[in-house]
N, C-alpha and C positions, 0 to 999 in steps of 0.2 A: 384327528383334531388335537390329542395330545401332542403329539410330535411333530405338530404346527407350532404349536404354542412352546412348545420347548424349544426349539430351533430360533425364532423371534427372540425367545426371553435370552436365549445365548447369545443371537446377534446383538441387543441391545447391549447385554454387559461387553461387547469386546469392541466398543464403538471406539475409532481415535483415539480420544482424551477425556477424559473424566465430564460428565455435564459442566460442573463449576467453573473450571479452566477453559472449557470451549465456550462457556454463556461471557467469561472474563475476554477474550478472543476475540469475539463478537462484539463485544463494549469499545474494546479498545478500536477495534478497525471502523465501527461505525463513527465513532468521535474522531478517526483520522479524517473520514472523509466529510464529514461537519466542518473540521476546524480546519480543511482545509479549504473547503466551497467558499466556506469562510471570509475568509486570509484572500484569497481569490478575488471577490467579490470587491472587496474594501480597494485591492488593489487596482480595477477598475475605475476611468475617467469617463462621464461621459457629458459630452457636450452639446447643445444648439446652437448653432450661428443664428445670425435674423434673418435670413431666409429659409428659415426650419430643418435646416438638414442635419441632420442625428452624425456627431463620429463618438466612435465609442474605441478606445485605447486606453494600454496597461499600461501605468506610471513605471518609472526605471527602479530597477530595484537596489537595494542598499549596498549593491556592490556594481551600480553602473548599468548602465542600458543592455538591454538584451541582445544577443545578436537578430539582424535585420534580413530576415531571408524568406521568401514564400513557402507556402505549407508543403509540398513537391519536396523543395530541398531539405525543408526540416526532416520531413519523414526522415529521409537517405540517410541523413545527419544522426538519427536516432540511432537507425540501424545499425550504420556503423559504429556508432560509440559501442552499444549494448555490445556486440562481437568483439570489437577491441577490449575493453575492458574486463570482459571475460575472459579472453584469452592472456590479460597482462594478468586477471588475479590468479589465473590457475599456475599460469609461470612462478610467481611468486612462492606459491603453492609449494610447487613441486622441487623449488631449490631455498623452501624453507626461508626465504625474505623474507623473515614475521615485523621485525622493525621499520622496512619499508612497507611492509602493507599497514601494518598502527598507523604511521606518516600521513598514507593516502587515506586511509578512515577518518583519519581523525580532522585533516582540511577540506575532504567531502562534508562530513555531517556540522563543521562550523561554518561553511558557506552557504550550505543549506538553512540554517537556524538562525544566520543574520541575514537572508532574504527574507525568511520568515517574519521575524520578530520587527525586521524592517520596515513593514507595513503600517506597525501600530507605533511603534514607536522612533527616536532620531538616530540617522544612521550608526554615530559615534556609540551612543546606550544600544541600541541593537548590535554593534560587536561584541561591545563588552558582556552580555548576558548571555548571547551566543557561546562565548570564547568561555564562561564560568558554566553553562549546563555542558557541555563538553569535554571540559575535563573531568567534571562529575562521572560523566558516563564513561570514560575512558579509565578512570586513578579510583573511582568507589563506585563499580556496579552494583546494581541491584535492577529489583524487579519496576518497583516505581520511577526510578531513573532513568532505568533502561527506554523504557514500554512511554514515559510521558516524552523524553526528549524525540523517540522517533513519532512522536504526532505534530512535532514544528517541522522534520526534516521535509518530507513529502511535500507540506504546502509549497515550501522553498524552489523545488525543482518543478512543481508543476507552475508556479509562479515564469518560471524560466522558459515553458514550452508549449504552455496552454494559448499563448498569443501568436504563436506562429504557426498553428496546424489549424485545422478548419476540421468538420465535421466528414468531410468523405473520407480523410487521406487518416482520420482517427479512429474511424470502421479498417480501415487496410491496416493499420497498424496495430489493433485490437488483434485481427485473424493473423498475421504474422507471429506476434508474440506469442499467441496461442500453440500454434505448430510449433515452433523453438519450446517453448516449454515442456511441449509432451514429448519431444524430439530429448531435451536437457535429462528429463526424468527417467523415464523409460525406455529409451536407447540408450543412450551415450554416457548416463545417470553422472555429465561431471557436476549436475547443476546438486548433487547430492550431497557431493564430495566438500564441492564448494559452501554447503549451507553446514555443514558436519566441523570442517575445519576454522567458521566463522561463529559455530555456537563454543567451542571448544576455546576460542583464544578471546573469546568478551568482545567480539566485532559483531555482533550480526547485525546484521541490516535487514529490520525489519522488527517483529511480534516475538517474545522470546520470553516465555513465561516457564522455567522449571519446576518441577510437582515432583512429589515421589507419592506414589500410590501404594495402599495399603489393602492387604485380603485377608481374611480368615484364613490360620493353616488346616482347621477341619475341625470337627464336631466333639471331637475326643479331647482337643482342647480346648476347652470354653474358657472364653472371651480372650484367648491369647489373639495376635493378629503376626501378621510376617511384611515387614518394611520390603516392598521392590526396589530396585536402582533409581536412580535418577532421572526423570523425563523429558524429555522439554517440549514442551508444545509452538510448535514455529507459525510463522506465515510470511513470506520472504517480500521481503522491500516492493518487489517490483507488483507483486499483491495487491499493495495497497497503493502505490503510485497509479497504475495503469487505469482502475475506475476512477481515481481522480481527478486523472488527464481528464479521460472522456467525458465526465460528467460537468467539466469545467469548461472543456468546448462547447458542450451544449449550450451550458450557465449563456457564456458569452455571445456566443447564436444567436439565441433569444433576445438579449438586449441590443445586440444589432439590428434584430427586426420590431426593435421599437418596444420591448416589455421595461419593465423597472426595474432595476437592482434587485428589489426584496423578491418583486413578483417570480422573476427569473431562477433564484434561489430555489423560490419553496416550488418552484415548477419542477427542479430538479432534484427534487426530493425523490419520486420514484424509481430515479438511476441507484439513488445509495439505497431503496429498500430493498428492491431487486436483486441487486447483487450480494447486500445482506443475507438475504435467503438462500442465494446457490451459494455461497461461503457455509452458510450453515449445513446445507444439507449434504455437502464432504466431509463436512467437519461428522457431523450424526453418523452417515452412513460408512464412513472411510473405518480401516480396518487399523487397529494398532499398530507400531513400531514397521509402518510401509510409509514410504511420500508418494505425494499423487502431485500433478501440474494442478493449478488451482487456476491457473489463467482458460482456460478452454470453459469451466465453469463459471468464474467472474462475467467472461464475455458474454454467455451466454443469458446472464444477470443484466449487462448492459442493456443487451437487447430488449429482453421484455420491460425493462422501466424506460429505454426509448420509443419502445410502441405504447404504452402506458400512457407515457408524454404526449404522445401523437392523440391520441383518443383524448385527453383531456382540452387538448387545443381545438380542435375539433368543435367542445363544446362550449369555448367562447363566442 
């Protein structure tokens, strides 16, 4: 029993990231996918004609209409981007085009932030605030800057894609992404390389909180402590995009078969708990200074807050 109990107490200290930093982790990715069901939702039209027939359609967003294509193609269209884009930032990468990849960071995350901010506010005011948290994030990083401007980015892009995928072809593209991911990590590891060389130059896309952690150097010296290196605790873009897709097709689902706006919302609340918890429990159970795919667990988060879902409709 002793060497139960010491084994546990060792696993707990060598967990990921620090309690603080991973509960901070947690805050920030749950408020991504709030603010962005959100943003989501507002963006949402829905109409009656007088012969009662419900359409329900996403407004255009502050950079122009979506493109118009069935959820089939969308998918394809995903997939390709995510592989091309991969393949252009590794190129970049690997012949050191850092001021072309700034370039393309920095008009991904402002296109992204005036879709966003578009919603609430006029297109013109939504460049401009767009165009001012952006350079923020780019000319004075920080932690708060960092961490709040990518909670507008994600709504922006699921804004862009949650109207043209449907709920089967968002299961196929959930378990895609999933494989690619464990495929990115643990084979091929460029998705490491990739997140390594994007915390290093102030890009990353996504959750980016630096820590240095501190230990006792032993007993012989009381109350000295010993500063470790630098940490950073990540969670990569596509992290926090992907349950927002899905949980956003749901959203829209729902009010296609006739729910309310809000109703819809708080119906989709069990997609963000669910996946809250399988984030958390890599986060708790995951070992220090290794990456793990987080998408295989996310998905798996999806799943039980859409069976969840399903039982509660159930009980209307």
């Amino acid at each position: 029993m002793t060497q139960t109990f010491k084994k546990k107490r060792k696993r707990k200290i060598e967990m990921k990231h620090t309690i603080s930093i991973t509960l901070l982790l947690l805050i920030f990715f749950v408020l991504a996918q709030l603010i962005g069901l959100t943003i989501l939702n507002l963006g949402i039209n829905v109409e009656v004609n007088d012969s009662g027939e419900r359409s329900v359609e996403y407004k255009d967003t502050a950079i122009g209409e979506r493109p118009d294509s069935n959820p089939a193609t969308s998918f394809i269209s995903i997939i390709i981007a995510i592989l091309v884009g991969t393949g252009l930032a590794l190129m970049l990468i690997k012949f050191k085009m850092l001021k072309i990849w700034k370039l393309w960071f920095f008009l991904a995350i402002l296109i992204a932030m005036t879709i966003s901010i578009g919603t609430i506010l006029p297109k013109i005011i939504a460049l401009i605030v767009a165009l001012i948290l952006t350079l923020l994030k780019m000319f004075k990083p920080g932690i708060l800057t960092h961490n709040i401007t990518e909670l507008l980015i994600y709504p922006g892009i699921a804004l862009l894609f949650v109207p043209i995928l449907n709920v089967f072809w968002m299961f196929i593209l959930l378990l895609l992404i999933s494989a690619y991911d464990m495929y990115a990590v643990w084979k091929s590891k460029h998705m490491i390389k990739l997140a390594k060389f994007q915390a290093n130059s102030n890009t990353f896309a996504g959750l980016l909180i630096p820590y240095q952690k501190v230990k006792k150097v032993g007993k012989k010296t009381k109350g000295k402590t010993k500063k470790q290196k630098i940490q950073n605790a990540i969670l990569g873009g596509g992290d926090i995009a992907f349950p927002m897709l899905f949980a956003g097709v749901i959203m829209t689902s729902l009010i296609q078969n006739g729910m309310t706006k809000l109703l819809a919302l708080v119906y989709t609340l069990p997609i963000v708990i669910c996946v809250t918890i399988a984030l958390a429990l890599l986060f708790f159970k995951g070992k220090k200074d290794r990456f793990y795919p987080a998408m295989p667990f996310l998905t798996l988060g999806c799943v039980a807050g859409y069976a969840i879902l399903q039982l509660l409709l159930l009980g209307l």
